[in-house]
Z-matrix of the N, CA and C atoms (Angstrom, degrees):
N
C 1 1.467
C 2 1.521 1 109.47
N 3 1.304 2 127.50 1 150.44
C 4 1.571 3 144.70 2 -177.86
C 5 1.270 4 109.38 3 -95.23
N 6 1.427 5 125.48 4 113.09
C 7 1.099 6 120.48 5 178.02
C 8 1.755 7 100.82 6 -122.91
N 9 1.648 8 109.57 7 167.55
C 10 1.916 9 106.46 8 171.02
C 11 1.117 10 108.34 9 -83.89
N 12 0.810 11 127.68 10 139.20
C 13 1.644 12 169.62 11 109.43
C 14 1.867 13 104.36 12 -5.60
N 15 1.423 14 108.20 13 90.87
C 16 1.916 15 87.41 14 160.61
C 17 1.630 16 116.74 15 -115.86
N 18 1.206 17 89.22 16 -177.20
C 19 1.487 18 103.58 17 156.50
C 20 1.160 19 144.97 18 -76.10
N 21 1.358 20 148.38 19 164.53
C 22 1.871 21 116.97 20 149.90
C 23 1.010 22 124.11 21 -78.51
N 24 1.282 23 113.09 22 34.30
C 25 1.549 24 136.97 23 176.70
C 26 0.676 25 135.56 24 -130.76
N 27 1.430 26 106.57 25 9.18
C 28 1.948 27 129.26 26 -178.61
C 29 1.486 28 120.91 27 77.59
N 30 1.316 29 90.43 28 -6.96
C 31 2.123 30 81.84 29 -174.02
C 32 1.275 31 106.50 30 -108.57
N 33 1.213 32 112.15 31 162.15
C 34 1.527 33 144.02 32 -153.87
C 35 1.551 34 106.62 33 -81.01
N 36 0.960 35 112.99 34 109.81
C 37 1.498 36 112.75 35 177.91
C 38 1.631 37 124.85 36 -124.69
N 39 1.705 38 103.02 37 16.94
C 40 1.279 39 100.13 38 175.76
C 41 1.374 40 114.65 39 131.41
N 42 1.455 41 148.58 40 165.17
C 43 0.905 42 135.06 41 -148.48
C 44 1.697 43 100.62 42 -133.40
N 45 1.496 44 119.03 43 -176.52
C 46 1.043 45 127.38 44 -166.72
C 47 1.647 46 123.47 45 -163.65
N 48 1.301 47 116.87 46 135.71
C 49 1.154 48 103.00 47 -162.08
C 50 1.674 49 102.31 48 -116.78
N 51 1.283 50 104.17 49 140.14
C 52 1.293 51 127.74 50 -147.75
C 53 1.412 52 103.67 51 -118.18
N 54 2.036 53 123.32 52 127.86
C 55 1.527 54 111.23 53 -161.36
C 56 1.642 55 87.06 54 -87.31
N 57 1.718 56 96.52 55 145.90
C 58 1.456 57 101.55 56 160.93
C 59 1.761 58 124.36 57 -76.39
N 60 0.727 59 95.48 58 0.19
C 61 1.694 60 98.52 59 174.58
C 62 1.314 61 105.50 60 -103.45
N 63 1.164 62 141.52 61 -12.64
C 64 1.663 63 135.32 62 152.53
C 65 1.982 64 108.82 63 -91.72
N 66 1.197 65 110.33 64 -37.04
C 67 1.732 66 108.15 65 -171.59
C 68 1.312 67 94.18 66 -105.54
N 69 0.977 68 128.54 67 9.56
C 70 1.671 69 111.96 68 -155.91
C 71 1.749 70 110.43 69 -125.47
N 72 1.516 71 127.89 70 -5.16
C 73 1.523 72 130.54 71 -165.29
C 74 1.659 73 106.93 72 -92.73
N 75 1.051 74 101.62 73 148.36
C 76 1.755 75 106.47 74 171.29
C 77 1.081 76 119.99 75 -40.26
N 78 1.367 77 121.70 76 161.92
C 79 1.802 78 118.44 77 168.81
C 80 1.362 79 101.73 78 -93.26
N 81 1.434 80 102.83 79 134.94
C 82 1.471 81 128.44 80 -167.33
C 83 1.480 82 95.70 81 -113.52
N 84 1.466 83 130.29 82 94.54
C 85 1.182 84 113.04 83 168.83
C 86 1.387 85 128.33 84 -68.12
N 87 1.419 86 108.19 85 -43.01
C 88 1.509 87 126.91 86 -170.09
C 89 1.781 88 98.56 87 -46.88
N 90 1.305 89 118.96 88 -41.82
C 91 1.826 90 147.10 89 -172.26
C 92 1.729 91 85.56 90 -49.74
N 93 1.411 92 94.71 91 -89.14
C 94 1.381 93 101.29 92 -161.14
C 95 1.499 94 125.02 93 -57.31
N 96 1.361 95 93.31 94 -25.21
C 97 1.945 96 94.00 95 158.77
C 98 1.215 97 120.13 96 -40.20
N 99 1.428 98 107.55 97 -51.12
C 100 1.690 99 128.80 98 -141.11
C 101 1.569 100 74.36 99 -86.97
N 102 1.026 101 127.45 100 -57.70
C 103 1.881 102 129.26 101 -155.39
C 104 1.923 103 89.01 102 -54.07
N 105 1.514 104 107.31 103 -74.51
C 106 1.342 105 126.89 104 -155.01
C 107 2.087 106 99.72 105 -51.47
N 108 1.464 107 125.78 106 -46.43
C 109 1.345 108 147.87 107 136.56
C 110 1.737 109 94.69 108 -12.53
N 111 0.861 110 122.18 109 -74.49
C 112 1.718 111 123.94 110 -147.09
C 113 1.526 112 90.67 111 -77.78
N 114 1.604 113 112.68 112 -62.98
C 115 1.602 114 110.90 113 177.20
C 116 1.805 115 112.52 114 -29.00
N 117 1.284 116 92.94 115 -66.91
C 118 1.793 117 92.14 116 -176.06
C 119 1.284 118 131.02 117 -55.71
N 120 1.568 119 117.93 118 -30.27
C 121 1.097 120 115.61 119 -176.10
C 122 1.349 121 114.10 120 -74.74
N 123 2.080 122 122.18 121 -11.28
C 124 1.154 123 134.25 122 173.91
C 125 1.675 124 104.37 123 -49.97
N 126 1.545 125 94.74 124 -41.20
C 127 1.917 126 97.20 125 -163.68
C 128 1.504 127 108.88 126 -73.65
N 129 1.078 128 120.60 127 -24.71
C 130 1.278 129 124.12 128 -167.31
C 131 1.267 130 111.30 129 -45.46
N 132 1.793 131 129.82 130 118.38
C 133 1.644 132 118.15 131 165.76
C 134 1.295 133 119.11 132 -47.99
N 135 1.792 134 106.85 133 -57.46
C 136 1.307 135 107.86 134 -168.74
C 137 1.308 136 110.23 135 59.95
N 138 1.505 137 98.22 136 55.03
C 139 1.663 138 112.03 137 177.61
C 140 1.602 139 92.13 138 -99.10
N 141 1.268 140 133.25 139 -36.33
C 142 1.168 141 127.55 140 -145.20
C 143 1.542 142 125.76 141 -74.31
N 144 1.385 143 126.12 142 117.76
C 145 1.408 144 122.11 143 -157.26
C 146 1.327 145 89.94 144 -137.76
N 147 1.474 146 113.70 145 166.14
C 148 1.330 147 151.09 146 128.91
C 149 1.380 148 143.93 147 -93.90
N 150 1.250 149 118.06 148 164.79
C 151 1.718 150 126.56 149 174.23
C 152 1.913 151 107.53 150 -61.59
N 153 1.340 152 118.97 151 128.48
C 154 0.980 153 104.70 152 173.66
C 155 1.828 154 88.58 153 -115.24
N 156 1.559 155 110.58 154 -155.95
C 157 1.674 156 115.33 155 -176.64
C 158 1.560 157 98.74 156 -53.34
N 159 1.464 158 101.56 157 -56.72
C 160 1.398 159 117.56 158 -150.09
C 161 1.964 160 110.44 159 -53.19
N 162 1.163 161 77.62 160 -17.34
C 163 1.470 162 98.77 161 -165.75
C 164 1.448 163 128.31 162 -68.71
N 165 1.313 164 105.83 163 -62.46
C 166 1.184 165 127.53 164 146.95
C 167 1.808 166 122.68 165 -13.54
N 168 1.118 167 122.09 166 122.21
C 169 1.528 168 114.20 167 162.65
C 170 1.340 169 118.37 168 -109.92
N 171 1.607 170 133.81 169 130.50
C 172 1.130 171 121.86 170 -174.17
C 173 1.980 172 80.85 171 170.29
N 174 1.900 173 98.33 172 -172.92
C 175 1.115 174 105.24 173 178.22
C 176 1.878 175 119.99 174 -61.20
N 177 1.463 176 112.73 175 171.46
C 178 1.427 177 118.29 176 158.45
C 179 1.428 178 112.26 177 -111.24
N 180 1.350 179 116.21 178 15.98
C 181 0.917 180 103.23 179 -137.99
C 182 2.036 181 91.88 180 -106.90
N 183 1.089 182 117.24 181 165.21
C 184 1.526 183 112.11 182 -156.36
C 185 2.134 184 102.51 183 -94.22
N 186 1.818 185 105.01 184 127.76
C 187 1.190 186 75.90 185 -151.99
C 188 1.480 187 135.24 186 -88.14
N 189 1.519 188 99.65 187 1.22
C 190 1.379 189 135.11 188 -179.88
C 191 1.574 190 112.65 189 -145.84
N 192 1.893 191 105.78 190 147.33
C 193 1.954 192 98.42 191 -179.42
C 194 1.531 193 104.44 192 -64.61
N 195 1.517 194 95.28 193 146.74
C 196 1.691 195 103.20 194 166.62
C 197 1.698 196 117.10 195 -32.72
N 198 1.282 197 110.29 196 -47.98
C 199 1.505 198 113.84 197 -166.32
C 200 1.644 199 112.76 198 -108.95
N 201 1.492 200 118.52 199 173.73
C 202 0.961 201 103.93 200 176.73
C 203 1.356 202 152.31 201 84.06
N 204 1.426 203 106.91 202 -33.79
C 205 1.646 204 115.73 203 173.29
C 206 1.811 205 98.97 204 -78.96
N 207 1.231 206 119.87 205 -37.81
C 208 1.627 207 103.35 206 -150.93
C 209 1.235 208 91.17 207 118.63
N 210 1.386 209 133.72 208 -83.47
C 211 1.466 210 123.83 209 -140.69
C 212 1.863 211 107.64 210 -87.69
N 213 1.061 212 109.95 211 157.59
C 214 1.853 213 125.88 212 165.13
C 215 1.398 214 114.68 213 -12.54
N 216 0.974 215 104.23 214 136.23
C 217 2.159 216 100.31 215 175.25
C 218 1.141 217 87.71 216 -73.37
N 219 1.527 218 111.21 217 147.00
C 220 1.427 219 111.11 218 147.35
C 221 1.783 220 94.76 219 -146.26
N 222 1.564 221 110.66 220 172.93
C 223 1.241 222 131.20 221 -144.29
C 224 1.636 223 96.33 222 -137.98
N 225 1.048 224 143.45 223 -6.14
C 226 1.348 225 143.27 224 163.50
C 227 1.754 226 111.67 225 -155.78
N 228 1.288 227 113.00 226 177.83
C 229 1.642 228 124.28 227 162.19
C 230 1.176 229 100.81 228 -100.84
N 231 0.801 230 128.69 229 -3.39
C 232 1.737 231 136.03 230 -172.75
C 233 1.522 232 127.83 231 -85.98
N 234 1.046 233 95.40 232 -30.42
C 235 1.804 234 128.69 233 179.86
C 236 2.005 235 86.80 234 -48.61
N 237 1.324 236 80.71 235 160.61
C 238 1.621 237 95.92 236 -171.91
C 239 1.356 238 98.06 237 -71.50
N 240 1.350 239 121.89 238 -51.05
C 241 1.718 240 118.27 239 -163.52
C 242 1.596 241 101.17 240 -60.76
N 243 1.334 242 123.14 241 4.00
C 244 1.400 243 96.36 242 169.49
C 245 1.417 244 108.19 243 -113.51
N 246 1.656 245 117.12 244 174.41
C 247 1.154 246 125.02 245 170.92
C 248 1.643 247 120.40 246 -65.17
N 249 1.488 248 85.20 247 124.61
C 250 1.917 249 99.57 248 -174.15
C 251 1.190 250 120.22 249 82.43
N 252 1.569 251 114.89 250 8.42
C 253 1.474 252 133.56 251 -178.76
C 254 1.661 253 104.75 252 -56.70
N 255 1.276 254 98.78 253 -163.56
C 256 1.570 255 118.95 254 -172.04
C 257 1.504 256 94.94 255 -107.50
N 258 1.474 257 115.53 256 151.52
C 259 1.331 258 141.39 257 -171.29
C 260 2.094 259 101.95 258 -95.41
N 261 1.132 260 116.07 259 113.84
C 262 1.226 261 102.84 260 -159.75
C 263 1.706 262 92.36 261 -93.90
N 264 1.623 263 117.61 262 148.12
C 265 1.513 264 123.30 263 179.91
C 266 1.754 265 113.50 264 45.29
N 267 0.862 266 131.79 265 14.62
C 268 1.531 267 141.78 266 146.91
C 269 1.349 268 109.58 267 -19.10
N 270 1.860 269 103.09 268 167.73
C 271 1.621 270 127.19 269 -161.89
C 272 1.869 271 72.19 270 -87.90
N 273 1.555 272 115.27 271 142.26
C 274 1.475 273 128.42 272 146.01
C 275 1.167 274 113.60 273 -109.18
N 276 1.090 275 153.56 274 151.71
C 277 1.776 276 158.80 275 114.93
C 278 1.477 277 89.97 276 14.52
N 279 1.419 278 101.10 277 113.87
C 280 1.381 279 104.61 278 143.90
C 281 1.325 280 124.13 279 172.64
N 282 1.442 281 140.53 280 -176.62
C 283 1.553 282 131.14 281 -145.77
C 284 1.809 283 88.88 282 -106.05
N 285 1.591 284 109.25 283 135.23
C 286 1.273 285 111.88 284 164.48
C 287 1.357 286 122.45 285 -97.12
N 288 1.485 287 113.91 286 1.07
C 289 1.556 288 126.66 287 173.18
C 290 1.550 289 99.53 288 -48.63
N 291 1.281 290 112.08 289 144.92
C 292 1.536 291 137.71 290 -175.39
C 293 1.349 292 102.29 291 -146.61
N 294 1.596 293 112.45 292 158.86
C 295 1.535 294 126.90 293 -168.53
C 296 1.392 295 84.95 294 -84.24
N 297 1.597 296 110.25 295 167.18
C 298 1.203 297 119.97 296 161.92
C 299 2.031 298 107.69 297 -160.17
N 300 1.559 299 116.92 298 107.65
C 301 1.301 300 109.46 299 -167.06
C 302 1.780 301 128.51 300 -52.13
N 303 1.067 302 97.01 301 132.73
C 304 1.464 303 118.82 302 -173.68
C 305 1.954 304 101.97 303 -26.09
N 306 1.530 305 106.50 304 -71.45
C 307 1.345 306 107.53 305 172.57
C 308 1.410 307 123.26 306 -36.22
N 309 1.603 308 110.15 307 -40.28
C 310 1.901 309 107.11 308 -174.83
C 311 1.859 310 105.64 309 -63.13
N 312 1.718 311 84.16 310 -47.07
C 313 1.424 312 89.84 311 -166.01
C 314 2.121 313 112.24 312 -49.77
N 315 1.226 314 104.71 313 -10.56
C 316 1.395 315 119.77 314 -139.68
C 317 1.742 316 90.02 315 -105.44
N 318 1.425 317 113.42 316 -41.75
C 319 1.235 318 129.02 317 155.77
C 320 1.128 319 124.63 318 -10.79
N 321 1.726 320 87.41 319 -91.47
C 322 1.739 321 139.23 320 -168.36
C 323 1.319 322 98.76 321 -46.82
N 324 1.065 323 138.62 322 -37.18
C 325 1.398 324 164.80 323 -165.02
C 326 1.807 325 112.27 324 -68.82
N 327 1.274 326 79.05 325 -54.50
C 328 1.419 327 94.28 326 -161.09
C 329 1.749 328 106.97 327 -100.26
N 330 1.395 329 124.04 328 -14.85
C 331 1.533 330 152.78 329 118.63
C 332 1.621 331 113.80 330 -13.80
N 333 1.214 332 121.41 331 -88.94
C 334 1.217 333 131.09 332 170.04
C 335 1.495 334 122.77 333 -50.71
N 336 1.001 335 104.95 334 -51.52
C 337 1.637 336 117.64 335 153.17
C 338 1.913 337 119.41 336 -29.10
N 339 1.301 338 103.32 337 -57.82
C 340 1.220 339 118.98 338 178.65
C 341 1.556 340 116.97 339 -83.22
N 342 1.322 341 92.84 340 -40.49
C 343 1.776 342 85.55 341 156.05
C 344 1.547 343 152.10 342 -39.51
N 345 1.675 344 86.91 343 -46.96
C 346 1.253 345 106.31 344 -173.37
C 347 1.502 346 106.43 345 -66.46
N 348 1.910 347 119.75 346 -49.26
C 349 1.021 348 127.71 347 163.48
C 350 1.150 349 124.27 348 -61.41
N 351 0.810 350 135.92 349 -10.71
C 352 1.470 351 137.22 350 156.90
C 353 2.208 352 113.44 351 -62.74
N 354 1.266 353 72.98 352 -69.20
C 355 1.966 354 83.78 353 171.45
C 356 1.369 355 92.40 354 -39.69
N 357 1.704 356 128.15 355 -48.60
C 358 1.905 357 102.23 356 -156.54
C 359 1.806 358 90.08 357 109.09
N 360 1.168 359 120.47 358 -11.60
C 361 1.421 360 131.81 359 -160.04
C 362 1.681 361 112.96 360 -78.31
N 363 1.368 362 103.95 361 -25.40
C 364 1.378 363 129.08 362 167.21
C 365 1.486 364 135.33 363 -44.91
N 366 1.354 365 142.84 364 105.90
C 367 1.933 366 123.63 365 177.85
C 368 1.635 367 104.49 366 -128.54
N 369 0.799 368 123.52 367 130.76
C 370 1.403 369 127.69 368 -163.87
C 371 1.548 370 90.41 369 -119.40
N 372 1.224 371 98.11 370 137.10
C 373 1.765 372 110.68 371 -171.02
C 374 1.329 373 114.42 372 -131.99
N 375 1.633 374 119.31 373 129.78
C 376 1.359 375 106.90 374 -157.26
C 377 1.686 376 108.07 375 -76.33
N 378 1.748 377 123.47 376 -8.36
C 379 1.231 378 117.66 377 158.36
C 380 1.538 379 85.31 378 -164.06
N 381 1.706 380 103.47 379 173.41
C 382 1.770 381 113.19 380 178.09
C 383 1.810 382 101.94 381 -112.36
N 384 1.148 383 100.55 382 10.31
C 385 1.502 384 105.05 383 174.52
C 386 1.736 385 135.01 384 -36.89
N 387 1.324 386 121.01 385 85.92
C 388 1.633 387 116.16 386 -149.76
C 389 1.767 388 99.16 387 -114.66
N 390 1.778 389 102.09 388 120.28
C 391 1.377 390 110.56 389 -164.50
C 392 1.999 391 101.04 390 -62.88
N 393 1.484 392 109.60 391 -33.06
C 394 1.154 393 125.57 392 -165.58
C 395 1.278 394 109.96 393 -91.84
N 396 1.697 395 125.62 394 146.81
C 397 1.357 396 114.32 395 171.75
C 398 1.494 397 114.09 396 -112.30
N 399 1.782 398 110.74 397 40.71
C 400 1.645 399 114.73 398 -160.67
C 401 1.756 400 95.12 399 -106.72
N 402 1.029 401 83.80 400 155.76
C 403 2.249 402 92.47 401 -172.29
C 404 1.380 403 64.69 402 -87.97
N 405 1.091 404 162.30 403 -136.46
C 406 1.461 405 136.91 404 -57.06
C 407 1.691 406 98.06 405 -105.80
N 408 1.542 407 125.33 406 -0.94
C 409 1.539 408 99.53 407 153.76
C 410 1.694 409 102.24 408 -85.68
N 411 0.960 410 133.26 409 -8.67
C 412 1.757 411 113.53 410 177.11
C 413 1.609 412 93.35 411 -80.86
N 414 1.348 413 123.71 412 -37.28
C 415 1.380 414 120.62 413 -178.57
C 416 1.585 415 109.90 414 -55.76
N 417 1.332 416 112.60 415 -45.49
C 418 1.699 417 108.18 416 175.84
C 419 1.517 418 125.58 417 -24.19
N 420 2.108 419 85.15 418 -65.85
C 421 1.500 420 116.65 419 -154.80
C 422 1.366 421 93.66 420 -70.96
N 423 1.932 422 128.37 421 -27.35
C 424 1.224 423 118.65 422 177.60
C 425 1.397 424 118.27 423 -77.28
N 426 1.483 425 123.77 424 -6.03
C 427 1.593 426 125.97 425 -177.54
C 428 1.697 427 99.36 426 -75.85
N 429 1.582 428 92.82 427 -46.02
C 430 1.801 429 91.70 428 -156.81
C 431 2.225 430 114.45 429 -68.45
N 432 1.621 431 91.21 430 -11.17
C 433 1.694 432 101.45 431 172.51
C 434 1.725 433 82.29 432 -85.29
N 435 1.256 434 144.16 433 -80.19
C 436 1.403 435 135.75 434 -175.39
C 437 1.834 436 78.63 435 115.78
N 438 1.594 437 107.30 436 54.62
C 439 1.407 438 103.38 437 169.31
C 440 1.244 439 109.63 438 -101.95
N 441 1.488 440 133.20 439 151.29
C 442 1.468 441 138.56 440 -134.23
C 443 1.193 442 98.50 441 -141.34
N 444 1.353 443 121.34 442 -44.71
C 445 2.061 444 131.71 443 161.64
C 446 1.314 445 111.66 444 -159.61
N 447 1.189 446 107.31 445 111.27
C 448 1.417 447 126.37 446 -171.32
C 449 1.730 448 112.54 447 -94.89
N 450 1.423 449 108.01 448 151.46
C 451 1.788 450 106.44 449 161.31
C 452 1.335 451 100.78 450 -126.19
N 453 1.260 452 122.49 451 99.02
C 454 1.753 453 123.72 452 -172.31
C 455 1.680 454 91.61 453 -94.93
N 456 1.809 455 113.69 454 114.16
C 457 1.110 456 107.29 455 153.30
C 458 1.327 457 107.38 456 -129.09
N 459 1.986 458 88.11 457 161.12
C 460 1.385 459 108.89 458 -146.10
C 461 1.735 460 102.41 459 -112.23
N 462 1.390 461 123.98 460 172.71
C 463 1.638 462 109.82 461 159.85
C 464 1.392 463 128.24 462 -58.39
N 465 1.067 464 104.54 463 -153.66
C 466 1.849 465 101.32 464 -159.44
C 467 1.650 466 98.15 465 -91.57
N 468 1.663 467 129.36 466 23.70
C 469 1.130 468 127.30 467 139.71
C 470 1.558 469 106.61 468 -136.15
N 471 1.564 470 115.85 469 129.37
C 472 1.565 471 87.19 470 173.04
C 473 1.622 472 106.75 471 -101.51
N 474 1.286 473 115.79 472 165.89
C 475 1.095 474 151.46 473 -174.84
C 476 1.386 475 105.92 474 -49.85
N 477 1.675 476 114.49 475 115.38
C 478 1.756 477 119.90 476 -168.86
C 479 1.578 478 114.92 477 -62.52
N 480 1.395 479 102.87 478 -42.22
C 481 1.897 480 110.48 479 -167.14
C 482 1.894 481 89.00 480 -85.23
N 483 1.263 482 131.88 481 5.05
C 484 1.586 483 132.57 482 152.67
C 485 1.496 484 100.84 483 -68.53
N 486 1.084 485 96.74 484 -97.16
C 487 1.700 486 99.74 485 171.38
C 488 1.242 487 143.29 486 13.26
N 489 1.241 488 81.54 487 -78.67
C 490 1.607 489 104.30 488 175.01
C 491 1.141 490 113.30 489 -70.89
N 492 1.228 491 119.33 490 -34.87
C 493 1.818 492 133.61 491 179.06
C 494 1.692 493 100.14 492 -73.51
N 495 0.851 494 123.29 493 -35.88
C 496 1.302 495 115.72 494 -171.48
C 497 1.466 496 131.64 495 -93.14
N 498 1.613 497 102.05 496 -10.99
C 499 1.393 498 130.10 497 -166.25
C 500 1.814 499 90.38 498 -69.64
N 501 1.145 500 128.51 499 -4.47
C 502 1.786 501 98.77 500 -163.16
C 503 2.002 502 78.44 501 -143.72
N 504 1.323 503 117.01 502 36.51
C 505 1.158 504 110.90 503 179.42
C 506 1.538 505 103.59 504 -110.85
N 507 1.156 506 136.20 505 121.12
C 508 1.270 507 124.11 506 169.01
C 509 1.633 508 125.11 507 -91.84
N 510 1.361 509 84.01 508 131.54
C 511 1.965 510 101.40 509 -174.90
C 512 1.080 511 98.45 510 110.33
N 513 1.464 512 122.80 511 -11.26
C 514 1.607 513 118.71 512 -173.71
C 515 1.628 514 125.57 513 -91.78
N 516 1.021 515 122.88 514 89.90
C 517 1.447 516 114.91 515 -168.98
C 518 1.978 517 119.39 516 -94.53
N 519 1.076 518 128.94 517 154.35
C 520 1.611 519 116.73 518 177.34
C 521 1.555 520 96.13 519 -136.69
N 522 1.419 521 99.34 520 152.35
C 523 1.721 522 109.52 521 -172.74
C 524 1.521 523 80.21 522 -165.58
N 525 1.599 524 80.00 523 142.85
C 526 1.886 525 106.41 524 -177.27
C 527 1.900 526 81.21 525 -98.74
N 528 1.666 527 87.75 526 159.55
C 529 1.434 528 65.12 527 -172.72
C 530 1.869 529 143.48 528 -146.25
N 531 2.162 530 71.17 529 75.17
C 532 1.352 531 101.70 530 158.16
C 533 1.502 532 117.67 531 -77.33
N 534 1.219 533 126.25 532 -33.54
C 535 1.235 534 154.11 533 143.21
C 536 1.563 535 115.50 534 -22.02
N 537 1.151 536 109.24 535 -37.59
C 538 1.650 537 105.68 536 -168.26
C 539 1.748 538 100.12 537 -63.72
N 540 1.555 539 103.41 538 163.43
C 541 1.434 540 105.98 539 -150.65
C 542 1.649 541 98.06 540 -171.29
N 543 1.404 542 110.92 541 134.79
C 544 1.738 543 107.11 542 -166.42
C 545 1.701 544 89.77 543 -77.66
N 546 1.363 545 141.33 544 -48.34
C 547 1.370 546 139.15 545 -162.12
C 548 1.839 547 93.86 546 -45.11
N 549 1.342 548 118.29 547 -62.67
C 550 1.375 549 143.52 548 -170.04
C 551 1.886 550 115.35 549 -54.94
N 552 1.333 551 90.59 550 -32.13
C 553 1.334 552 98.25 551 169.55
C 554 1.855 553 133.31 552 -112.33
N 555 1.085 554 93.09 553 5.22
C 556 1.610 555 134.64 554 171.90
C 557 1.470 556 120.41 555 -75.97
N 558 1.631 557 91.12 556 -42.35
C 559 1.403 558 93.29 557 -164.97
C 560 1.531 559 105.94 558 -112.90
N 561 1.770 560 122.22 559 5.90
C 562 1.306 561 106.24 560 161.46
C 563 1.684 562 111.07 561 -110.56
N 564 1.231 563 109.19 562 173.15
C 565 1.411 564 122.01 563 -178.78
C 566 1.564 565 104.44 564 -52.09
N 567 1.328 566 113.41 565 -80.82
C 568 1.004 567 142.26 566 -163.79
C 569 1.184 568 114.76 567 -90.18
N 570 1.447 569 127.47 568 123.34
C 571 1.885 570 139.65 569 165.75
C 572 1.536 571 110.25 570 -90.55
N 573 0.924 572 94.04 571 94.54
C 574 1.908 573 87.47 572 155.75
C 575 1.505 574 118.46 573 -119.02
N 576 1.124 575 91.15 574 134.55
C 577 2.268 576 115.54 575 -167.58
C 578 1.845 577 81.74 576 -107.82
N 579 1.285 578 99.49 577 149.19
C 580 1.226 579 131.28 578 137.75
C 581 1.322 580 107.88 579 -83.29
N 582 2.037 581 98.92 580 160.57
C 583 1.391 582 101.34 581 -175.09
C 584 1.821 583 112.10 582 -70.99
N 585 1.862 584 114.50 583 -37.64
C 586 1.300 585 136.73 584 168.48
C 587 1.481 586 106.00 585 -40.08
N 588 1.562 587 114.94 586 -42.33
C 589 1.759 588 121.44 587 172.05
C 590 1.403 589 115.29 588 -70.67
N 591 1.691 590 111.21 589 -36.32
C 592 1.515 591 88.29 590 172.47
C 593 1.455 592 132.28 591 -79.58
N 594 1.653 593 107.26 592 -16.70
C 595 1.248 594 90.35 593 -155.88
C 596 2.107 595 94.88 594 -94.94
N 597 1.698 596 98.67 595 -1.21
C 598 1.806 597 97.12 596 174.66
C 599 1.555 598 88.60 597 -68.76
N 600 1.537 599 131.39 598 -42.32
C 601 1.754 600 100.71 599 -153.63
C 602 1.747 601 89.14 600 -80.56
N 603 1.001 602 128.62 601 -40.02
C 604 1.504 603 119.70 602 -154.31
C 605 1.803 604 102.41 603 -61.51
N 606 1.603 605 96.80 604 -39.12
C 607 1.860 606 90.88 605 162.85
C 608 1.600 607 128.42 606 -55.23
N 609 1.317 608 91.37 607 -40.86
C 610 1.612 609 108.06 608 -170.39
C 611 1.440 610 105.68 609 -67.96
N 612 1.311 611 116.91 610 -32.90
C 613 1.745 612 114.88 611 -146.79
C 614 1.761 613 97.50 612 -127.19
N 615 1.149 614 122.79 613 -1.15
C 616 1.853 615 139.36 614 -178.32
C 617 1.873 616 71.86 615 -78.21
């Protein structure tokens, strides 16, 4: 498919042809769940724990005879029903990362991708190359697109006076783009690829 070609200056400099098997597939929701799902569970600390028996410090020792008193057997002070007890089947420390197959991930990718172009959501830029390293000339060039939250990715280095320009912009994110990522591109308004970005994923992901 043919799409325009701009500048970082808004004007038209020509067009570009875009593979339908990376920009071009249905929206797969069930896909990008599963993708956006797998991303998050990467972040997860999974710091969060509780007291189990073991845990607890205090006696072992049993705190009344089985029979005889009147009240409930019990077998420790430790036991949950008492005060300061142990937390029975509780959250432990641990990793919520889960597999997720190479192909979905490979998909999801290429899903979101097509999404965006689909929405119209898409700007393909013939480079992000910025002579200046001042936030408010990248802020300019971002008024005159009237972009609101952007994912500007770049080739497999992006551009230093970008960077730096963009670092104190909010909504503004940059990814070279090995980096590109359906969570990352999901969650802004606006996609803008370089031309160097399209043709690394269409290699990468063909």
């Amino acid at each position: 498919m043919k799409v325009q070609l701009y500048s970082l200056d808004n004007q038209s400099v020509g067009n570009i042809d875009l593979a339908d098997d990376v920009f071009g597939l249905p929206n797969r929701k069930d896909i990008l769940a599963r993708a956006v799902n797998w991303q998050l569970a990467k972040r997860r600390a999974g710091t969060h724990k509780t007291k189990e028996i073991g845990d607890i410090s205090g006696t072992t020792k049993k705190p009344w005879a089985q029979k005889g008193t009147g009240q409930a057997r019990q077998g420790s002070l430790r036991s949950p029903q008492f005060r300061k007890g142990a937390v029975i089947f509780g959250p432990v420390v641990r990793s919520h990362e889960h597999q997720l197959n190479k192909k979905v991930r490979k998909l999801a990718l290429k899903t979101a991708l097509s999404v965006k172009q689909a929405e119209g959501k898409l700007l393909i830029l013939d480079n992000a190359d910025l002579v200046s390293s001042k936030t408010k000339d990248l802020a300019a060039k971002v008024e005159k697109f009237g972009w609101k939250s952007v994912l500007l990715i770049d080739g497999n280095q992006v551009n230093e006076n970008l960077a730096r320009a963009s670092s104190s912009l909010v909504h503004f994110d940059v990814l070279p783009q090995q980096g590109a990522n359906v969570y990352d591109i999901l969650r802004h308004d606006t996609l803008v690829l370089t031309q160097s970005a399209v043709r690394s994923l269409e290699e990468r992901l063909s």
